[in-house]
C-alpha positions as CSV (number, residue, x, y, z in Angstrom):
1,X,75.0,92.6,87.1
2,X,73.7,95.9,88.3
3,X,76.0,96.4,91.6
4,X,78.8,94.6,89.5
5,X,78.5,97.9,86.9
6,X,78.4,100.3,89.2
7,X,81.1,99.1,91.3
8,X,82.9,99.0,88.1
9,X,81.9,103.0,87.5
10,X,83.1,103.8,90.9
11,X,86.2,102.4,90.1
12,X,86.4,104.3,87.0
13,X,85.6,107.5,88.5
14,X,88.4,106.5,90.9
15,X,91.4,106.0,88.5
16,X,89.8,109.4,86.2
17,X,90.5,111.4,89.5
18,X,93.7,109.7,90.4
19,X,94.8,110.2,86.6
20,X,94.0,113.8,86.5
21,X,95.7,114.5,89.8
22,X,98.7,113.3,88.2
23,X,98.8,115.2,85.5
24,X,97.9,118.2,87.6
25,X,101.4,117.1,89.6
26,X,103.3,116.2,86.6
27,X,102.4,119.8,85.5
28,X,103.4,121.8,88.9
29,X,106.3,119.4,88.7
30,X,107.5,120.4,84.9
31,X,106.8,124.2,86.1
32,X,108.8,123.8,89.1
33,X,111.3,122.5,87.0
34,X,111.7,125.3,84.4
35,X,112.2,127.4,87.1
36,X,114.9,125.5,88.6
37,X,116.7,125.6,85.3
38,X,116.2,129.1,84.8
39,X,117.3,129.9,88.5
40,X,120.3,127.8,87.7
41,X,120.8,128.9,84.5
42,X,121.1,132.8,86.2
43,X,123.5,131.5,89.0
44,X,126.3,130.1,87.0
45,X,125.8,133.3,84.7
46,X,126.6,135.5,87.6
47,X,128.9,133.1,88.5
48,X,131.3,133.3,85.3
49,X,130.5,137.3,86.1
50,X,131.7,137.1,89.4
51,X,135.1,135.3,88.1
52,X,135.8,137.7,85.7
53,X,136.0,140.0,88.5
54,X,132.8,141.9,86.3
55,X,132.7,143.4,82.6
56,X,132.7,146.6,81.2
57,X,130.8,147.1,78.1
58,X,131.1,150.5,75.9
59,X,128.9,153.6,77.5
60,X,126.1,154.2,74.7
61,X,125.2,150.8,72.9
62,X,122.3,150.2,75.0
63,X,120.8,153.6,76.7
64,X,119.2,152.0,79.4
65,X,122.6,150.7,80.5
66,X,124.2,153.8,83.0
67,X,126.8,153.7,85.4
68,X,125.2,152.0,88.8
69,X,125.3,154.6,91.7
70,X,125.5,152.0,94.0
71,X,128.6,150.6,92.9
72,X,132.0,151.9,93.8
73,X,134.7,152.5,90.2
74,X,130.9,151.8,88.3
75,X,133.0,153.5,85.4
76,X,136.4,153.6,83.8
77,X,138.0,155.4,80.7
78,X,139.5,153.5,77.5
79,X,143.2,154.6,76.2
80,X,141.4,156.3,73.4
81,X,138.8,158.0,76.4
82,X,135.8,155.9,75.8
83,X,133.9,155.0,78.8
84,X,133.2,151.8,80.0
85,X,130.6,150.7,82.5
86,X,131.1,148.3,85.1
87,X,128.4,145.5,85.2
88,X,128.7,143.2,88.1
89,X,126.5,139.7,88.7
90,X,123.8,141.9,90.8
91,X,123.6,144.5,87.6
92,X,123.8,141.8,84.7
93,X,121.1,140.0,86.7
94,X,118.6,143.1,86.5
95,X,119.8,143.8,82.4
96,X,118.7,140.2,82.0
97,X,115.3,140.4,83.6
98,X,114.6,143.7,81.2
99,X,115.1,141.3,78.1
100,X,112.9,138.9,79.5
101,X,109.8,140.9,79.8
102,X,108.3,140.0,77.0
103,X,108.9,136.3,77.8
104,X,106.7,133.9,80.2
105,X,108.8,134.6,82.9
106,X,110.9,137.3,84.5
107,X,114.5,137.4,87.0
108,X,114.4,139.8,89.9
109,X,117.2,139.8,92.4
110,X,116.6,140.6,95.9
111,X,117.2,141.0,99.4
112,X,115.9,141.7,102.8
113,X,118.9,144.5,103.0
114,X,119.1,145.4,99.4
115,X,121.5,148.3,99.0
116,X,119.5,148.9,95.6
117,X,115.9,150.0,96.5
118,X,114.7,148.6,93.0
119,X,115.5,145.1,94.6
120,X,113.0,145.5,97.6
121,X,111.3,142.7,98.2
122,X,107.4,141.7,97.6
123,X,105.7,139.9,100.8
124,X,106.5,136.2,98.7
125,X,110.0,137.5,98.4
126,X,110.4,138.7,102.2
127,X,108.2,134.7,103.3
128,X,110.8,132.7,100.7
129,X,114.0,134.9,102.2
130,X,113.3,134.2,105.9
131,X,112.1,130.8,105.1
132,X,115.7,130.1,103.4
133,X,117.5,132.1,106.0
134,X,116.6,129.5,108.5
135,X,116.9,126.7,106.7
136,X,119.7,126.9,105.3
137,X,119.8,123.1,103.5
138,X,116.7,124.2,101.6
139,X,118.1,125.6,98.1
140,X,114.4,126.9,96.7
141,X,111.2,128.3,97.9
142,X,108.2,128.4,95.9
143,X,104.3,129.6,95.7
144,X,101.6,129.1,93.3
145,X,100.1,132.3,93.3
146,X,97.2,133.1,90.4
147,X,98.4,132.2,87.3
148,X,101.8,132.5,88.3
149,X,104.7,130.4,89.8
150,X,106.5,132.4,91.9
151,X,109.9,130.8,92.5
152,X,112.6,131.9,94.6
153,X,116.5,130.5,94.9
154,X,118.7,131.1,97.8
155,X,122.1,133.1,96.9
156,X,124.7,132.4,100.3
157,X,127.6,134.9,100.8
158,X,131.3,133.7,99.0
159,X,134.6,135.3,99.4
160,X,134.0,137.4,96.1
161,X,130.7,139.1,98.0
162,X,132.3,140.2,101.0
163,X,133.3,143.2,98.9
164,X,129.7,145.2,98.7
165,X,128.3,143.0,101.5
166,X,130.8,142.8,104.1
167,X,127.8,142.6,106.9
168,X,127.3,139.2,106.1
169,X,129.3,135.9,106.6
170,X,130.5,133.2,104.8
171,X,127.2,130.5,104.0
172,X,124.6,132.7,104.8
173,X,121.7,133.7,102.6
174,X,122.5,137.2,101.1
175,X,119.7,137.4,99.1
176,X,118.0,135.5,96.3
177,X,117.2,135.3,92.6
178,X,113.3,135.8,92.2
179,X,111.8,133.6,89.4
180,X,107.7,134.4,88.4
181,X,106.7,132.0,85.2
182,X,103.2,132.6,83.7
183,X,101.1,129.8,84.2
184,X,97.9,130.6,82.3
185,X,98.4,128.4,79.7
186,X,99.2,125.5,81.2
187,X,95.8,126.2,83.9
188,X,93.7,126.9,80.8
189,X,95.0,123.3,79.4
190,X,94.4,121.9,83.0
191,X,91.1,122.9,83.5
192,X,89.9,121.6,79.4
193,X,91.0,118.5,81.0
194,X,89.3,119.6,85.0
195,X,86.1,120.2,82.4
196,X,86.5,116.9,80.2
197,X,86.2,115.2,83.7
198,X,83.5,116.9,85.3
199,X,81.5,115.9,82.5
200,X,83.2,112.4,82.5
201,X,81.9,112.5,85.9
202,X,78.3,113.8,85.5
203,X,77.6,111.1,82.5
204,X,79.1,108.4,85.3
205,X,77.4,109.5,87.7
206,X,73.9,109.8,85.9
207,X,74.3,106.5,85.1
208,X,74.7,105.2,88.3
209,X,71.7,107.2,89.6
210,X,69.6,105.4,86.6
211,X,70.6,101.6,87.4
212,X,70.4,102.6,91.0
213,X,66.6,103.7,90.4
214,X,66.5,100.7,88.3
215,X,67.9,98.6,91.1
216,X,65.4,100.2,93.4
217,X,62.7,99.3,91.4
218,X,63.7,95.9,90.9
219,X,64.5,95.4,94.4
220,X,60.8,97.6,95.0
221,X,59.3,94.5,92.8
222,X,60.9,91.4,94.3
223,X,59.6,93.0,97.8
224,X,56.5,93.3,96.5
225,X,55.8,90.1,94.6
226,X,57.5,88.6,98.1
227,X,54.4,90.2,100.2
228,X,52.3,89.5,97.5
229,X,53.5,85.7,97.9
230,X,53.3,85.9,101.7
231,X,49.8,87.4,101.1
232,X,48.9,84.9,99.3
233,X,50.4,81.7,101.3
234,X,48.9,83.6,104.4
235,X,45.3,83.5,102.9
236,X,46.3,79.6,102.0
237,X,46.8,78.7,105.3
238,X,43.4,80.4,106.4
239,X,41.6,77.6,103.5
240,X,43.4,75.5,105.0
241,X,42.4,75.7,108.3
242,X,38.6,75.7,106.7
243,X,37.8,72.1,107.1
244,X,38.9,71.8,110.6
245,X,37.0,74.9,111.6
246,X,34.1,74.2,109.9
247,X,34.0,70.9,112.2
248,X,34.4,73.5,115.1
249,X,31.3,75.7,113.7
250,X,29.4,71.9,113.1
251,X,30.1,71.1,116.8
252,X,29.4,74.4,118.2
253,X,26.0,74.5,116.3
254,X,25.2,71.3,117.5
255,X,24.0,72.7,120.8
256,X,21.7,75.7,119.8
257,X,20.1,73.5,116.9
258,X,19.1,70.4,119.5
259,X,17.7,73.6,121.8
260,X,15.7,74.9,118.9
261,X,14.4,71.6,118.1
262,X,13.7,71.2,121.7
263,X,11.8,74.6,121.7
264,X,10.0,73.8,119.1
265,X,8.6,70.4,120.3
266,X,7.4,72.6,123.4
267,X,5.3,74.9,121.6
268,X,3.9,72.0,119.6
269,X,3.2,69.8,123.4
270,X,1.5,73.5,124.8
271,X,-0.1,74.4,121.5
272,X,-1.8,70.2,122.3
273,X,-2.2,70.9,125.6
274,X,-4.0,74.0,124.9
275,X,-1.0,76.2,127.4
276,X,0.1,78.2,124.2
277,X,-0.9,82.1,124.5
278,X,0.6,84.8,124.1
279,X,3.2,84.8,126.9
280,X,4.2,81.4,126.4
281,X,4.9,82.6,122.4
282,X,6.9,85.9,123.0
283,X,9.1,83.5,125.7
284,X,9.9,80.7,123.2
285,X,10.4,83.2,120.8
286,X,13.4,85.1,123.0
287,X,14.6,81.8,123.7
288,X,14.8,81.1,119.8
289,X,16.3,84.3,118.7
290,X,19.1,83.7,121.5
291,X,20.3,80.3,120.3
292,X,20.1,82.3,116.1
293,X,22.1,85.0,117.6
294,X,24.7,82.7,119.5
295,X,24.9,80.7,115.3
296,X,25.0,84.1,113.6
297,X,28.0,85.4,116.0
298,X,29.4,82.2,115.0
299,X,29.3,82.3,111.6
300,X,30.1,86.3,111.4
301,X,33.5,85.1,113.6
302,X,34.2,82.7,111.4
303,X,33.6,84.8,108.1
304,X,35.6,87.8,109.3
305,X,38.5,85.5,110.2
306,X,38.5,84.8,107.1
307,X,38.1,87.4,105.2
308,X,41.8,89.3,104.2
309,X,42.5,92.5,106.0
310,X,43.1,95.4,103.3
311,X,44.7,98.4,106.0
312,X,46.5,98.4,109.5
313,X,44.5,99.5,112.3
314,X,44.6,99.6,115.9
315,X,42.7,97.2,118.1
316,X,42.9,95.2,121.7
317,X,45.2,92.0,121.1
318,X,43.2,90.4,124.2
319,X,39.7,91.3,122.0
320,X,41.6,89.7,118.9
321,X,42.6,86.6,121.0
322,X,39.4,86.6,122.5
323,X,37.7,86.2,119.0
324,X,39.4,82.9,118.3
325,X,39.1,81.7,121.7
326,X,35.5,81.8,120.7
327,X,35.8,79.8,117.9
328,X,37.7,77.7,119.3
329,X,36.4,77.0,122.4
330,X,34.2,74.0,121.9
331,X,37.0,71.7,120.3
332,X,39.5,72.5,123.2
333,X,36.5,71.4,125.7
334,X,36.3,68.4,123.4
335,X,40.4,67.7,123.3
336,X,39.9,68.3,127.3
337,X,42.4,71.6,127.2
338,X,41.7,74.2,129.2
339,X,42.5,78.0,128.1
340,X,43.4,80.4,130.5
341,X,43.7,83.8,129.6
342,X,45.2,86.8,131.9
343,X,46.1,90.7,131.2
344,X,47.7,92.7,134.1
345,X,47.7,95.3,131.1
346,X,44.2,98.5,130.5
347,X,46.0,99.4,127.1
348,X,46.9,96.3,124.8
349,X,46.3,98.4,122.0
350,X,48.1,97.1,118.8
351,X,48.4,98.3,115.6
352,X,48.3,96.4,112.4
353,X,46.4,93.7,110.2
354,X,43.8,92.2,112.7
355,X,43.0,88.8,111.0
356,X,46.9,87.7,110.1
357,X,47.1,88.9,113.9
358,X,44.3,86.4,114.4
359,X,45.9,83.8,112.1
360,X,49.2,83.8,113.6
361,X,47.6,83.3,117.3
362,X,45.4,80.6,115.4
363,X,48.5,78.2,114.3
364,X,50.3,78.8,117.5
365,X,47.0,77.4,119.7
366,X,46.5,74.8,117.0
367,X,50.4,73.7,118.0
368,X,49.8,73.8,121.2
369,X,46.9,71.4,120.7
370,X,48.5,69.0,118.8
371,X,51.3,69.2,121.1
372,X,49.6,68.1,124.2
373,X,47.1,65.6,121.8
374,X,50.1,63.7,120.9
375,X,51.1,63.8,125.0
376,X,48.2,62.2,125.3
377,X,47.9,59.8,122.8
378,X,51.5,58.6,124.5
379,X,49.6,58.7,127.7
380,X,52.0,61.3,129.4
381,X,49.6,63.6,130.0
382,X,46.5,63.6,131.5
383,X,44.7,67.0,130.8
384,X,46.0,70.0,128.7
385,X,47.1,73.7,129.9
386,X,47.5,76.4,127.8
387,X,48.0,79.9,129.6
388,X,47.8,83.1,127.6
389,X,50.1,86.4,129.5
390,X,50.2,89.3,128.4
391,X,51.8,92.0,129.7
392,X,54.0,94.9,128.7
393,X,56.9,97.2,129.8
394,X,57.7,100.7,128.7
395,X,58.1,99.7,124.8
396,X,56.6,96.8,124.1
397,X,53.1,94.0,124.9
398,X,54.6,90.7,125.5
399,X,51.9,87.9,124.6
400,X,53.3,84.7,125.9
401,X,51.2,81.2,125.0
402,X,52.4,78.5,127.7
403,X,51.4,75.0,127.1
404,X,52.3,71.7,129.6
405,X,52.9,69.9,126.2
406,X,56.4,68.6,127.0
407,X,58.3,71.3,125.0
408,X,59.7,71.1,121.5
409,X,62.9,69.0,120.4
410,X,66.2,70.6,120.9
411,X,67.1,69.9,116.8
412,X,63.7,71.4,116.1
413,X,63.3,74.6,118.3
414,X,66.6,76.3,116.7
415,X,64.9,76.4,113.0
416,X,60.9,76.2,114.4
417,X,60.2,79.4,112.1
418,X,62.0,78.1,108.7
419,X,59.4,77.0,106.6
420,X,58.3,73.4,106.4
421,X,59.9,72.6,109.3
422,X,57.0,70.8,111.7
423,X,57.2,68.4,114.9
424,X,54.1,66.3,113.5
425,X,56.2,64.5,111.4
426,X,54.1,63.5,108.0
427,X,51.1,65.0,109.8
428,X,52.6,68.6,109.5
429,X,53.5,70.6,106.7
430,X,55.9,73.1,108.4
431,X,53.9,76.5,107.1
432,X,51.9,77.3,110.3
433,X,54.8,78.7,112.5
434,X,56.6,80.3,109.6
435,X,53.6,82.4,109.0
436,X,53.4,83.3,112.2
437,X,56.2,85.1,111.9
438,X,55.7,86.6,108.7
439,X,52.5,88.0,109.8
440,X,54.1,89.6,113.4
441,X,57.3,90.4,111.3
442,X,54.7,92.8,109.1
443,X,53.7,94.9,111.9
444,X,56.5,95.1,114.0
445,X,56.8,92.5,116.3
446,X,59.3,89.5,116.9
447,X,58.1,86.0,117.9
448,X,60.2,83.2,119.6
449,X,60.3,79.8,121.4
450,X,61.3,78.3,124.2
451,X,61.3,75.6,126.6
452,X,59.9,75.9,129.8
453,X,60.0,72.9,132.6
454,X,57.0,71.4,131.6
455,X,56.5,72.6,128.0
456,X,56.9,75.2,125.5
457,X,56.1,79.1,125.3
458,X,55.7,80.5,122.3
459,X,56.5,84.8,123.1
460,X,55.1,87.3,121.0
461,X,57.0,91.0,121.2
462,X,55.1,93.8,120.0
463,X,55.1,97.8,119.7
464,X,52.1,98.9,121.6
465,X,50.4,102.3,121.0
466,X,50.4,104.5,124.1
């Protein structure tokens, strides 16, 4: 539902931007039209000028309006000797843009040769006049400059011009009618709407960053109720394994108890015999605390295995492996499986939670073993091998366990790590080898399986600390 929404707000945001660009368009677009019009508007009136061959209007109506000293017969005199002043399209263009001053927008003819100096032309005029010059299929040359449009529409040379601008030739651009509209409204409208958006945007936006924190949390939860889970199915599988290696601690006990019974019938046949002193003491003693210290190791081995690791640390993966081993030991003796173990590595130094470590290299032995057990139980093997490598290159300590069990099924190998997947059939519940990889998964690592000629290795990958 989350990503859904804010997929749906991205969208929005998407369509709001596209929407105002258009209407910033739309609004260039009307703009640019207006000044068409106008441009057009100017050219037909010079136009119906120029085909009245000019018009005179009466000296004295309007006192701006003088005879133009640029223009040849700019005068003439009535019957009853009242002046009349010759206005031609160039002339009736400037009177025009005088009225317009007042307006949103204002004519200007010009030229890159005026013969009037009013009608020089302003660095847009002299860019839009050579632009048109050389293309000549182009009617209209615009800028947006400021707050203002700054139009500007190509006049070309007729037969009527060639009378004031005989330099030119027919077609070619003469000059051009300059049209500047004031734009402020429209950008004052244009950014209300710019500002509606922004805020649009900042109320979208801050609630994207909300269900995205929210979605991080969530997703921040699920993670850790999944480690807690893992956690917690790691530290099963360690109860699990308590019966069996409370057998292993029985058996390995076994040994030191009969020699402390044994020691103790000695001192009882010297004390008879009268051989006891204090020599004889202090010896049986040493000989006693030895086999205690051999059942205390044991049982501190077999408590710290078992008790959860809070924080990462670094320690020797051969010590670690070493640890079980010891555990161990006795019960592969018994199941006739010999353990080798060889480092061609000084620094095996790993970092992470030392008992899962221990735990994972527990169930893969444990496979191995039942492996090879059920080889033979078939009878098609006679003793067990399992060979412990490890060695490293410039990244990583490769721990490889290599058993002569007869390898895993091809149907099995592919999905080994899913859980609840086991080769033991209704003697396996399918968890050991999928911790396994959770556990190496949590500090780093990478664990696979593979078939080797006369069995299966079981490769762990790990980052080692340098």
């Amino acid at each position: 539902m989350t990503i859904s929404t804010i997929f749906l707000l991205i969208i929005i945001i998407y369509i709001i931007n596209g929407s105002y660009q258009k209407q910033n368009d739309l609004t260039k677009e009307i703009i640019i039209t207006k000044a068409k019009a106008l441009f057009e508007a100017m050219k037909y009136t010079r136009k119906w000028n120029s085909s009245m061959g000019g018009i005179y209007v009466k000296d004295g109506i309007n006192p701006d309006v003088k005879p133009n000293p640029y223009l040849k017969n700019n005068y003439i005199k009535s019957k009853n000797n009242k002046t009349l002043i010759y206005i031609n399209p160039a002339f009736m263009t400037r009177q025009i843009s005088d009225l317009t001053k007042e307006a949103d927008f204002s004519y200007k003819i010009t030229s890159l040769n005026p013969i009037n100096p009013n009608n020089l032309p302003t660095e847009f005029e002299k860019r839009a006049l050579k632009y048109l010059s050389l293309n000549l299929k182009e009617a209209y040359y615009y800028e947006f400059i400021d707050n203002k449009l700054n139009f500007i529409g190509g006049l070309k040379i007729e037969n009527s011009c060639l009378e004031c601008h005989s330099e030119y030739k027919i077609g070619e651009i003469r000059g051009g009618i300059s049209v500047n509209i004031d734009i402020s409204d429209e950008i004052i409208k244009m950014d209300d709407i710019k500002g509606s958006k922004n805020l649009l945007y900042i109320i979208i936006i801050t609630i994207i960053l909300i269900l995205l924190i929210r979605l991080y949390m969530f997703l921040n939860r699920i993670n850790a109720d999944k480690k807690k889970q893992e956690n917690i199915l790691i530290q099963q599988s360690k109860m699990a394994s308590m019966g069996e290696m409370i057998g292993v601690i029985a058996h390995q006990w076994k040994q030191p108890l009969n020699a402390l019974s044994l020691i103790n019938y000695d001192i009882k046949d010297a004390y008879e015999f009268r051989d006891l002193n204090e020599e004889y003491m202090n010896k049986s003693i040493e000989k006693s605390n030895f086999q205690i210290e051999f059942m205390s190791k044991t049982i501190d081995d077999f408590r710290n295995f078992f008790k959860p690791s809070k924080e990462k640390k670094t320690f020797s993966a051969k010590s670690a492996i070493l640890d079980i081993l010891n555990i161990l030991n006795s019960q592969f003796k018994k199941s006739d499986i010999e353990i080798k173990i060889e480092t061609k590595e000084n620094n095996d130094k790993i970092y992470g939670f030392e008992n899962e470590f221990k735990q994972a290299v527990l169930n893969i032995l444990n496979n191995a073993k039942d492996t090879i057990l059920s080889q033979k139980k078939k009878k098609l093997l006679d003793s067990g091998v399992i060979e412990i490598l490890i060695e490293k290159n410039d990244l990583n300590l490769n721990i490889k366990f290599i058993d002569n069990g007869g390898g895993i099924p091809d149907d099995i190998i592919k999905n080994l790590f899913t859980p609840y997947i086991t080769t033991k059939g209704n003697e396996g519940t399918g968890i050991g080898l999928y911790i396994s990889k959770i556990i190496i998964s949590n500090i780093s690592g990478k664990i696979r399986a593979y078939n080797l000629k006369n069995g299966a290795c079981f490769e762990i990958t790990l980052p080692f600390i340098k």
